[in-house]
C-alpha positions, 0 to 999 in steps of 0.5 A, a space after each residue: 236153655 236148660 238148666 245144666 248148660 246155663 250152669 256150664 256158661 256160669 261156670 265158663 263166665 267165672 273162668 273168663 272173669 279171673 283170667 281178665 283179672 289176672 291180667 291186671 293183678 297177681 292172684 293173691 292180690 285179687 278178691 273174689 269181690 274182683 272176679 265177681 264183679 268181672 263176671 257181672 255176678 254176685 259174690 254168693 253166685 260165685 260162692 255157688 259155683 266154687 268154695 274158695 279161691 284156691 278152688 276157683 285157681 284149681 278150676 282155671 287151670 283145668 279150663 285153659 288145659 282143657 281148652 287149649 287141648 281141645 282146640 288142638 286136637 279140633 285142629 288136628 282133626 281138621 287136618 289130619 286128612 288133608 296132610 299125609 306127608 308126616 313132617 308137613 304135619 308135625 311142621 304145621 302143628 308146631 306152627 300152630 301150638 306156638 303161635 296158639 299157646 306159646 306166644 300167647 302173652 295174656 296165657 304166658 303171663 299167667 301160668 308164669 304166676 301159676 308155676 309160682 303158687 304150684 312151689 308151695 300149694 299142693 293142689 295147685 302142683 297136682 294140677 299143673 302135673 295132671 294138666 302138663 301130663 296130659 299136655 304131654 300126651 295130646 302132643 306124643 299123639 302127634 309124635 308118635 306118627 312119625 316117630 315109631 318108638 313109643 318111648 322116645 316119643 314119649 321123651 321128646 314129647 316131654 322135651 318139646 313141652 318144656 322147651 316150649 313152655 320155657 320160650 313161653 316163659 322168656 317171651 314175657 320176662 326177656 327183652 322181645 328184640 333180644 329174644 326175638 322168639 318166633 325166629 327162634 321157635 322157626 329155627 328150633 322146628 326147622 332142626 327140630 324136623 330135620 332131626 327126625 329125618 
């Protein structure tokens, strides 16, 4: 294995790690001696591959973007031969961005902290406005395909990420039953779809 791809498997280990500890614990509750040693790694190893905290924090929400966006457009890859009716395709992408992402407990759970840190941490806002733009790009590519109107696209790309990420948000917060947010989200694409014509 060479040299850089161990760096790339370190680096992907320490991203793992804070994510689990996340799970347990808010961010400013949780130590570098916590990601360390749920990466199975020293704290000056961790040092190695980032300054500080806030530089590990920046680091994450790259990863999980990159990620997930990755995934998507893998996904999307996959089944852009084998869909040529446009609303078949945009109704299976739905499908999988909310069943992948925004329905995804551990994640919601933890950028709701994020959004919280992004109020008062300017790197942090910077890099969930770099991440959700991107977001919003990866999803107006699929849009575009059936809706001709770049701008509009681009709007109800902007829409559709929010609304998402507001469900996502409400499926953590929320009462599950009250919520009920996958009969929800299967409403919301049906008229969503049918607005398109």
């Amino acid at each position: 294995m060479s040299r850089k791809s161990v760096q790339l498997e370190r680096r992907r280990q320490i991203m793992e790690a804070l994510h689990e500890c996340l799970l347990e614990k808010p961010f400013d509750q949780t130590s570098i001696k916590d990601i360390a040693a749920a990466a199975k790694i020293n704290q000056g190893l961790l040092h190695y591959y980032f300054e500080n905290k806030e530089d590990l924090l920046l680091n994450y929400i790259e990863y999980v973007i990159q990620r997930y966006k990755a995934l998507f457009e893998d996904w999307l890859l996959s089944k852009s031969q084998s869909l040529q009716d446009p609303q078949d395709f945009l109704r299976i992408a739905f499908d999988f961005v909310c069943h992948k992402i925004t329905l995804n407990r551990d994640l919601s759970k933890i950028f709701i902290e994020i959004w919280g840190i992004a109020i008062y941490n300017r790197k942090v806002k910077e890099k969930l406005r770099k991440a959700y733009t991107e977001w919003i790009q990866t999803i107006n590519t699929t849009l575009v395909k059936v809706i001709q109107d770049k701008n509009k696209s681009t709007r109800i790309s902007i829409g559709l990420v929010a609304f998402l990420e507001g469900i996502s948000m409400f499926s953590i917060i929320l009462d599950k039953k009250a919520l009920d947010p996958e009969a929800l989200l299967k409403d919301f694409q049906e008229q969503f779809l049918q607005s398109l014509g």
